[in-house]
Structure formats: structure tokens, C-alpha cells
C-alpha positions as CSV (number, residue, x, y, z in Angstrom):
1,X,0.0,0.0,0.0
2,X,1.4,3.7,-0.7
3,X,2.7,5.4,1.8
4,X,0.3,8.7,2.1
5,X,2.0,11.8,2.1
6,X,2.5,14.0,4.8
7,X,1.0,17.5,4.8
8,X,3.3,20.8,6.7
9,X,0.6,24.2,6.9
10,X,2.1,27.3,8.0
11,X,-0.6,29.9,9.2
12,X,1.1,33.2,8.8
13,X,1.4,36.6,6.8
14,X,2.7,37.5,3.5
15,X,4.5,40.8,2.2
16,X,6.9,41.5,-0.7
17,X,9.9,39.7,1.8
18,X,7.9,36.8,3.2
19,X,8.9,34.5,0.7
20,X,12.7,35.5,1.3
21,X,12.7,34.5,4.8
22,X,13.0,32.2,7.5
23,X,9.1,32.0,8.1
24,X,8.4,30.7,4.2
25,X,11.8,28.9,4.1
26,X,12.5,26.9,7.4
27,X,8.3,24.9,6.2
28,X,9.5,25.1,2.5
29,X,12.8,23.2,3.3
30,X,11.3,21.0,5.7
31,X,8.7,19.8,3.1
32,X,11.5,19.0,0.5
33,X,13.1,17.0,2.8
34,X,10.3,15.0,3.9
35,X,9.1,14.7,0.9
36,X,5.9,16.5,1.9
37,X,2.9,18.9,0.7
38,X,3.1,22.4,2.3
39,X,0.3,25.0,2.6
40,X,1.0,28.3,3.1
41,X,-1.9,29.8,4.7
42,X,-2.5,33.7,4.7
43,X,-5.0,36.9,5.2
44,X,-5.3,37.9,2.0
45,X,-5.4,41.8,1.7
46,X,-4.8,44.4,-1.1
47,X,-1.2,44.3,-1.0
48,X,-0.9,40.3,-1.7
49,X,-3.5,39.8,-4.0
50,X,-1.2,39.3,-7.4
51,X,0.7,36.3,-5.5
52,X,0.2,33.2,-7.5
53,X,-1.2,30.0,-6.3
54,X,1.7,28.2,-6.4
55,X,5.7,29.0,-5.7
56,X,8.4,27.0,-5.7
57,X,6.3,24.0,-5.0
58,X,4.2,25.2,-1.6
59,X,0.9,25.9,-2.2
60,X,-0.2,29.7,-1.5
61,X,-3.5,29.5,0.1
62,X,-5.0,33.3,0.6
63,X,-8.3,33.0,3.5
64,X,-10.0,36.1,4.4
65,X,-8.8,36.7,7.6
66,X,-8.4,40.0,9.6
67,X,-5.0,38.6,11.2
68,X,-2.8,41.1,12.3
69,X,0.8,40.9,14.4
70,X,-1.3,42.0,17.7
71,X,-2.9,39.1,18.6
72,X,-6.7,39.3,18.8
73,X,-9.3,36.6,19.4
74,X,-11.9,38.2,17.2
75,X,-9.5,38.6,14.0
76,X,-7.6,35.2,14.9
77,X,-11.4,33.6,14.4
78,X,-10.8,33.3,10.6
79,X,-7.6,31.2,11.8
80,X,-9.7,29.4,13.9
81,X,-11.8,28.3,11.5
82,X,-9.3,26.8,8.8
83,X,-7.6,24.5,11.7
84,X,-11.0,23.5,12.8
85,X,-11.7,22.5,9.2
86,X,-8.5,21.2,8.3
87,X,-6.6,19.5,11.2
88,X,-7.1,16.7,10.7
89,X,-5.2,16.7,7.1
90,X,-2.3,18.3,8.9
91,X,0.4,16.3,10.0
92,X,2.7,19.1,10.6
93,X,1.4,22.7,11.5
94,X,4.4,25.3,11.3
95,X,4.0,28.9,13.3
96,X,5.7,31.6,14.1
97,X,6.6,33.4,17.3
98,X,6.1,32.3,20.6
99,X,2.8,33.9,21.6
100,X,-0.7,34.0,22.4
101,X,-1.9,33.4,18.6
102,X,0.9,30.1,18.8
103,X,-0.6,28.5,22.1
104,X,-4.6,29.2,20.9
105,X,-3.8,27.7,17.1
106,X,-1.4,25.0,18.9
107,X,-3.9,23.5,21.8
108,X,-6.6,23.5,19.0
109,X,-5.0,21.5,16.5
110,X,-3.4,19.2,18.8
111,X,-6.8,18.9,20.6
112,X,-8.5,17.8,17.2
113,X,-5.2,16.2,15.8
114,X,-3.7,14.2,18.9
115,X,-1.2,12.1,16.5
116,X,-0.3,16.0,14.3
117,X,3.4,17.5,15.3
118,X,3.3,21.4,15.8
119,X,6.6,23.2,15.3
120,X,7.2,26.7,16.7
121,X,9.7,29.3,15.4
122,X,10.8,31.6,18.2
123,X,12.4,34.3,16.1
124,X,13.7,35.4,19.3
125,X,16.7,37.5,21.1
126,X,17.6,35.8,24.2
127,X,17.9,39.4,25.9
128,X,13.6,39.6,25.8
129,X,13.2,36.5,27.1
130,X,11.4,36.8,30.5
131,X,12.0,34.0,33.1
132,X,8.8,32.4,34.6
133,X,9.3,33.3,38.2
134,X,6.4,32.0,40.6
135,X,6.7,34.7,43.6
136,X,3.1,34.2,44.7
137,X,0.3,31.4,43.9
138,X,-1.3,33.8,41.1
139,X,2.4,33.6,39.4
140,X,2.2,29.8,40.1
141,X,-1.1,29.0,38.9
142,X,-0.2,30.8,35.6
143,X,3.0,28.8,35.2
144,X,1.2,25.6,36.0
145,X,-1.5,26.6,33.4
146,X,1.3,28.3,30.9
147,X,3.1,24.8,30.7
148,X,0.0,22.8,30.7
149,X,-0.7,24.5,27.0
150,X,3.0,24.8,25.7
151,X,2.7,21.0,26.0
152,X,0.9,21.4,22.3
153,X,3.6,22.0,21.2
154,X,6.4,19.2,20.3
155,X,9.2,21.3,18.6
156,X,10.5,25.2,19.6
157,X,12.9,26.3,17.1
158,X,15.1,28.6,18.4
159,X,18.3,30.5,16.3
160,X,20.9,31.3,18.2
161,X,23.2,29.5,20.9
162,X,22.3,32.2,23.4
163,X,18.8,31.4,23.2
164,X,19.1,28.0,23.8
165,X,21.4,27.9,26.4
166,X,18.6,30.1,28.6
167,X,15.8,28.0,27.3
168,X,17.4,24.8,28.1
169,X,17.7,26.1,31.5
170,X,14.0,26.9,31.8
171,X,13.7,30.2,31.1
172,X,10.4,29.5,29.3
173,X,9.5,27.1,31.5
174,X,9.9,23.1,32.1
175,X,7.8,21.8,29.0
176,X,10.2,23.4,26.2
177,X,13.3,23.9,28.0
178,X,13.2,19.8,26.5
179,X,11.5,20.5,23.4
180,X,14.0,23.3,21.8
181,X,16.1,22.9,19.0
182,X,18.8,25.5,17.6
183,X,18.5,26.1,14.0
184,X,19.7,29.3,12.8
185,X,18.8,31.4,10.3
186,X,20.4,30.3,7.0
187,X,20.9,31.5,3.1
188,X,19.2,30.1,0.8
189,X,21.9,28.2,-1.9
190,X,19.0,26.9,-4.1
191,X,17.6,30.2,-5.1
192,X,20.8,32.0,-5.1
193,X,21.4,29.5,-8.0
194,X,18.4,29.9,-9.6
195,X,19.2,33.0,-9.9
196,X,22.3,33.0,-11.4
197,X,24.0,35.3,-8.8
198,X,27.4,34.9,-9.2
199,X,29.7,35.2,-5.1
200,X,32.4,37.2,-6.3
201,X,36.1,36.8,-5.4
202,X,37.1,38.7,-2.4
203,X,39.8,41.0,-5.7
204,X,36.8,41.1,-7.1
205,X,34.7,42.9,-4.0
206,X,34.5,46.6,-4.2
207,X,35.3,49.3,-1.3
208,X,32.0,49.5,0.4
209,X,30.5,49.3,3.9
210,X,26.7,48.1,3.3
211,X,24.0,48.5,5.7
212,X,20.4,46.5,4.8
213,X,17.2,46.9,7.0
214,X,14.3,49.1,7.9
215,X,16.7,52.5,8.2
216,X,15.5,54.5,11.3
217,X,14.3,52.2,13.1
218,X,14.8,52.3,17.1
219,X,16.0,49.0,17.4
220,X,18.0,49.5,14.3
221,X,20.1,52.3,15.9
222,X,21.4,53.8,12.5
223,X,22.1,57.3,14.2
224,X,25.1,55.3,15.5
225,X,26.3,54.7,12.2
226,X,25.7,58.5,11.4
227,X,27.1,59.3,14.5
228,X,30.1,57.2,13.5
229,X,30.8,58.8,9.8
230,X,30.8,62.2,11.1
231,X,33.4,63.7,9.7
232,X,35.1,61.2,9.4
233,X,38.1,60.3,6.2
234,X,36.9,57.6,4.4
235,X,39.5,58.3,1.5
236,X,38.3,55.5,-1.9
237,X,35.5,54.0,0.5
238,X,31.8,54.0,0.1
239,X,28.8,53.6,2.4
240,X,25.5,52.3,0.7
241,X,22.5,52.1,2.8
242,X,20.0,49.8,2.0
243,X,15.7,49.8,3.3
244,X,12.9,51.8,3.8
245,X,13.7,54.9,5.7
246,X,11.3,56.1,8.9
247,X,10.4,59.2,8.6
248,X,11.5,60.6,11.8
249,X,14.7,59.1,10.7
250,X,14.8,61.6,7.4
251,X,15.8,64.9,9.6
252,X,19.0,63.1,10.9
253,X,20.3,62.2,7.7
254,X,19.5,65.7,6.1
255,X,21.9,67.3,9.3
256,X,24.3,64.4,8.4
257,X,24.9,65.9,5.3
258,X,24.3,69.4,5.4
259,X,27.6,68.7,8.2
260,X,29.3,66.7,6.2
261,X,29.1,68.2,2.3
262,X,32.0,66.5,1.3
263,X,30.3,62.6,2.1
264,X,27.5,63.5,-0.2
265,X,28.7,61.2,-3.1
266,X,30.2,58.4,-0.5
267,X,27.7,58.0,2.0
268,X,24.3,56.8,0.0
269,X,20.7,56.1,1.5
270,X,18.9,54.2,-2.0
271,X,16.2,53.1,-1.0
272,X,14.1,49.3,-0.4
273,X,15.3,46.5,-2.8
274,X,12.9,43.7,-3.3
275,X,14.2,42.1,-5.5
276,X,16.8,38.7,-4.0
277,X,18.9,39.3,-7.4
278,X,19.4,42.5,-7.2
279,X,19.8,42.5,-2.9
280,X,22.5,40.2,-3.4
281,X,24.5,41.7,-6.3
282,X,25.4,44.6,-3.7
283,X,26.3,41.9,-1.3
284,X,28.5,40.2,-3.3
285,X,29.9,43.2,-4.4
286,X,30.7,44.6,-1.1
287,X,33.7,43.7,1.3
288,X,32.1,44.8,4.7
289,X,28.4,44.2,6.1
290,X,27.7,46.4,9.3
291,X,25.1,46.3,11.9
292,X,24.3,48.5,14.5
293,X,21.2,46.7,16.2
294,X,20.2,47.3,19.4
295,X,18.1,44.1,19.7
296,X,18.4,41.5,17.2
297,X,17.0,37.8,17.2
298,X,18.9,36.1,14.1
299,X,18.3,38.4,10.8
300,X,18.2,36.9,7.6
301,X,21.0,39.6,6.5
302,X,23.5,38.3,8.6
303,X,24.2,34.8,6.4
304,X,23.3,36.5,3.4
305,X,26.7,39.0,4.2
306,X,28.5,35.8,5.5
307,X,27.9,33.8,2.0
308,X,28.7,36.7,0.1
309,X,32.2,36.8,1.9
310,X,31.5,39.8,4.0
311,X,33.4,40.8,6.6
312,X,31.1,41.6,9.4
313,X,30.9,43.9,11.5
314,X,27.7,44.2,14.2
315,X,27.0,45.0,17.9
316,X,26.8,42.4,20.3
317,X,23.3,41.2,19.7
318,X,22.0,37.8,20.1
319,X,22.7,36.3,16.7
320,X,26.3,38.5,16.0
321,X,27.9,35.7,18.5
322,X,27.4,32.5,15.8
323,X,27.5,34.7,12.8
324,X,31.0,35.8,13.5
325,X,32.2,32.2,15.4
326,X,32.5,34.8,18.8
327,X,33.9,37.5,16.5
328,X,37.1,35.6,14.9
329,X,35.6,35.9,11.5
330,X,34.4,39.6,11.8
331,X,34.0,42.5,14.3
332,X,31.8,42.9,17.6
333,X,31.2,46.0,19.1
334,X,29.4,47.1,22.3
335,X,26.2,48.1,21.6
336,X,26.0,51.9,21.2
337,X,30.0,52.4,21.4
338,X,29.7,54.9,19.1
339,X,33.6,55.9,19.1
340,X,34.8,52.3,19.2
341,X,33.3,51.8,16.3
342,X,34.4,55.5,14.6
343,X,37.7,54.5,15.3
344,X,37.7,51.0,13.9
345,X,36.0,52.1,10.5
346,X,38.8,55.4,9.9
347,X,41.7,53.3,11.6
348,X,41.4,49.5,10.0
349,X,38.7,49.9,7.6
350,X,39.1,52.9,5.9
351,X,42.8,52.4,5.7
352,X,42.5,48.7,4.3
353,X,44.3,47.3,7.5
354,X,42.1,44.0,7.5
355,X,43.1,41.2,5.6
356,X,39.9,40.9,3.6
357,X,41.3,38.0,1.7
358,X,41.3,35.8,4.8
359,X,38.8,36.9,6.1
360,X,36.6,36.1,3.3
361,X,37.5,32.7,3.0
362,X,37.0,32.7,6.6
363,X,33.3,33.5,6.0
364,X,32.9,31.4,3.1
365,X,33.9,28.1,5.1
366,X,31.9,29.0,8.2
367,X,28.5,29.7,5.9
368,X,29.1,26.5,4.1
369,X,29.5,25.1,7.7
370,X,26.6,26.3,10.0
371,X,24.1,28.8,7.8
372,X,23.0,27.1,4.7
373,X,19.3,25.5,4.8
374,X,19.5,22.5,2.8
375,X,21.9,20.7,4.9
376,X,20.4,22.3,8.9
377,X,16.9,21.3,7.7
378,X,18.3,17.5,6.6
379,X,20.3,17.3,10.1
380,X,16.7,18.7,12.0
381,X,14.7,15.6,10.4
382,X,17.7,13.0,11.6
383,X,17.4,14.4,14.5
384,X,13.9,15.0,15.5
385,X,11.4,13.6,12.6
386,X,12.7,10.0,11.6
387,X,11.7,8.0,13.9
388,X,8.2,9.9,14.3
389,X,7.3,9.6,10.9
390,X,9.3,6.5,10.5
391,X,12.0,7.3,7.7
């Protein structure tokens, strides 16, 4: 008799990244591996309606559903509805973030699926992670009940080593402190391929520093990089700037320039790029990828720079810690050390100190090591899925 084939559904969101990340990926790799069917479930809305039913393989699967990142019962009931109608043909329900919307969707599928497998993605920074301390009964009841729930939930994918050392030690409580599993954030060979973007040799890279992400952001802390490039020599260098700039954040760079005239043509704010080809060209290009995060979990620029040969440079946020190998294969700084990081960009980087040949070799090996998903996602199903679905 055939074997039937297993069924992954994701319940999450969709935007012009979605598809490029982590949250599409992690289900999409998982269901090549297990040879499986994946569903992509999402709240359709006017700015997804052109996505096609079908992308590289999963099934896209719009509901209307008022879902938003706050949770709320009454927009969540949409949600509610497609597991009640459809647990039972899921053998593996994928979501994302460790929250209220997570435990509801969780308890009910597992409550009308006993034999399904629900696998959470954290997407977390160790630093926000609040132990569960029981100082009174209320606080115990709540853990008692807290842990009662997360039991619906068999797998907690975590992304960096930080965040699994604290989880295994119970941060988040007794139930997933055995349940979590480390897989980082990874770049994504297969379509890099597809695509037909070439990594460049590191004589091939270009002098520039590149910074990708939502520009202005609070977490993002980019008035440390301005802060940092005041007046400062960068002689052939140049500074390209990558994401959608915050409005607030607009003022700062117009004072950046109107005090340093002479950074006009070197320092360059260009914009959101949406498209992966074009994203990574200027990664591949580029000899130095720089973060200045406040608060990071693991994000998906970080192994794109490393697999581009990048030499990295990032505050000490969760995720810089694996994606520099504890900073021998790039550069941490203290978050919001403004001058420490002034003086490393006009004293080593700006003067072509580093060795950028060895250190982007050095990158190379390490993402071919750790932060590639074909290989994490095949060493996830040894470890956790053979046996339960008998491969």
C-alpha cells in the first residue's frame, strides 16, 4: 500500500519579503526533505492579492482573515476556523513566534489532531526573554497553566546558541526547555542559484560598507552609524545604505549631510530593494556588512553577508555571536559604542588594515559550515522527525 504523504501548513502573513525569509523557508525546506505537501496559509489583503497559487512548490492558500501581528481573538477567528476544518489533514502545522496566537492555534490542532506534530519558530533575542518566576500562587497557577498549554507544542525552534542555552535552562518554562532545538537562520543556496548570482572573489569585492534593513528604526540604531561617519576620512571607500527609511529618521540624515558636504557622493541612502537578485549583487559586491542593532534575534542579512564573503561587523546582539564564530571571523562591538566603532572604521577599515582575503575565506567556510538550509533542515529531520514519521 502507498505510503500517504504528509501534509506541513504554516498559518502566517505574506508581504513582498515573506517568501525570502525564515518563516516561508524553514516549512518550504522542511517539506523538501520530507518529501511532503506544504500550505501556506495567509490573510489575503490588497497588497498580496497578485501572488500566485503556487511558488516553488508550496501551495499559497490566501483566507480572508483579519489577522494582524497584535494578537486578537476576534480577527484570529478566521484562523480558527481553517484548523478546525482542516486539522485533521495536517500532519505538521508550522507557526511563528512564541505567543498568544501560537498556544490558541497549537492547543486546538493538537486537541483535534492528537497524532499531528506542531513546530514553533521563536524568532527570538535571548535578551527579551522573561523567566517564569512563581513569587506568589497567582504567578504559580499561571506557570502551572502556561506549561500545561505549551505541551501542544512538540518542537520550539530557536536561532541562536544564546537562546538555547537560557531556554534549556528553563527560562520559558519546564515543557520546552526539553523541546527546543537551535537552527539558525540560513541563506538560501537553491535560489541563489536559480538566480544566477554569481559570489564574487574577495579581488573582485568593491570598497564598500553596506548596511540592509528598515533604516531608522529604534532598534536599528542607524544614528550610530551617522554618529560614526561624522566627519570622518573615508579616502576611496563608500557607504551604501540599503531599506525603507522612517520618517522621523529623514531629519537626521539631512543634518548628516548638510555637516558633512563632502560625504555626499560616498555615503548613500537608496532606497528598499525587493528584489533577491538585485539584494544580493550589492552583497556580493561589497567587502564589509555592518550592523548596528540594538536588539536583534537572528536576521536573515546576517548569512546572506557571511555567503557573500563579507566581513562583518555588528553590535553584540544575540545572533552576531554565531554569525561571527564569537567575532574571529568579523567585528563585535558594544552596543552603542559609538567611538569604538568610529575608530575601527577610519583606523582599519578605511585604511584597508584588515586582511579581507582571509577573512573572506574565513566566511565562506563558516556559511558553508553552519548557515546554509538544505543541509540544517536535513540534520533537523535525523534528529527529530525519523523516527516519528518512521524514515
Amino acid at each position: 500500500m502507498k505510503k500517504k504523504k504528509l501534509n506541513i501548513t504554516s498559518l502566517f502573513y505574506l508581504d513582498e519579503s515573506i517568501l525570502n525569509k525564515d518563516f516561508f523557508l524553514v516549512p518550504l525546506f522542511l517539506a523538501k526533505q520530507l518529501n511532503a505537501d506544504f500550505n501556506f496559509v495567509y490573510p489575503k489583503n490588497k497588497n498580496n492579492e497578485h501572488y500566485p497559487l503556487l511558488h516553488r512548490g508550496a501551495n499559497l492558500i490566501p483566507i480572508k482573515s483579519e489577522s494582524e501581528f497584535n494578537f486578537s481573538l476576534w480577527k484570529e477567528r478566521q484562523s480558527i476556523y481553517y484548523i478546525l476544518k482542516n486539522a485533521h489533514k495536517i500532519d505538521i502545522l508550522f507557526l511563528v513566534w512564541l505567543g498568544p496566537r501560537s498556544i490558541l492555534l497549537s492547543c486546538l490542532y493538537k486537541l483535534l489532531n492528537r497524532r499531528g506534530y506542531c513546530i514553533v519558530k521563536g524568532d527570538m533575542d535571548a535578551k527579551e526573554l522573561k523567566p517564569l518566576n512563581s513569587n506568589n500562587l497567582i504567578s504559580g497557577i499561571k506557570i502551572i497553566i502556561k506549561n500545561t498549554l505549551m505541551k501542544s507544542m512538540d518542537l520550539l525552534l530557536c536561532e541562536t546558541s544564546e537562546s538555547l542555552k537560557v531556554i534549556r535552562e528553563g527560562r520559558l518554562g519546564s515543557v520546552l526547555s526539553s523541546r527546543v532545538y537551535q537552527l539558525a537562520n540560513c541563506f538560501d543556496e537553491e535560489n541563489r542559484v536559480d538566480l544566477g548570482v554569481a559570489v564574487k572573489d574577495s579581488i573582485d569585492k568593491e570598497n564598500i560598507m553596506l548596511i540592509v534593513g528598515r533604516i531608522g528604526a529604534d532598534t536599528k540604531n542607524h544614528t550610530m552609524l551617522l554618529q560614526a561617519l561624522d566627519r570622518i576620512r573615508m579616502n576611496d571607500w563608500r557607504v551604501i545604505i540599503i531599506g525603507n527609511i522612517a520618517d522621523k529618521f529623514k531629519k537626521e540624515i539631512a543634518n548628516f549631510y548638510d555637516n558633512n558636504p563632502d560625504l555626499k557622493d560616498r555615503v548613500s541612502f537608496i532606497g528598499p530593494i525587493y528584489s533577491k537578485e538585485e539584494l544580493w549583487e550589492y552583497f556580493s559586491r561589497s567587502k564589509v556588512f555592518l550592523m548596528t542593532s540594538i536588539k536583534e534575534g537572528f536576521p536573515n542579512v546576517y548569512p546572506e553577508a557571511l555567503r557573500f564573503g563579507c566581513y562583518i561587523i555588528s553590535t553584540k546582539v544575540s545572533g552576531a555571536f554565531d554569525i561571527t564564530d564569537d567575532g574571529n571571523v568579523g567585528k563585535l562591538i558594544e552596543i552603542g559604542d559609538v567611538e569604538t566603532l568610529k575608530e575601527f572604521l577610519q583606523g582599519e577599515v578605511f585604511q584597508n588594515k584588515i586582511d579581507f582575503r582571509s577573512s573572506y575565506l574565513d566566511a565562506i567556510e563558516l556559511s558553508k559550515k553552519k548557515f546554509l538550509w538544505s543541509p540544517n533542515i536535513r540534520e533537523l529531520v535525523e534528529e527529530r522527525f525519523t523516527q516519528r514519521f518512521n524514515f
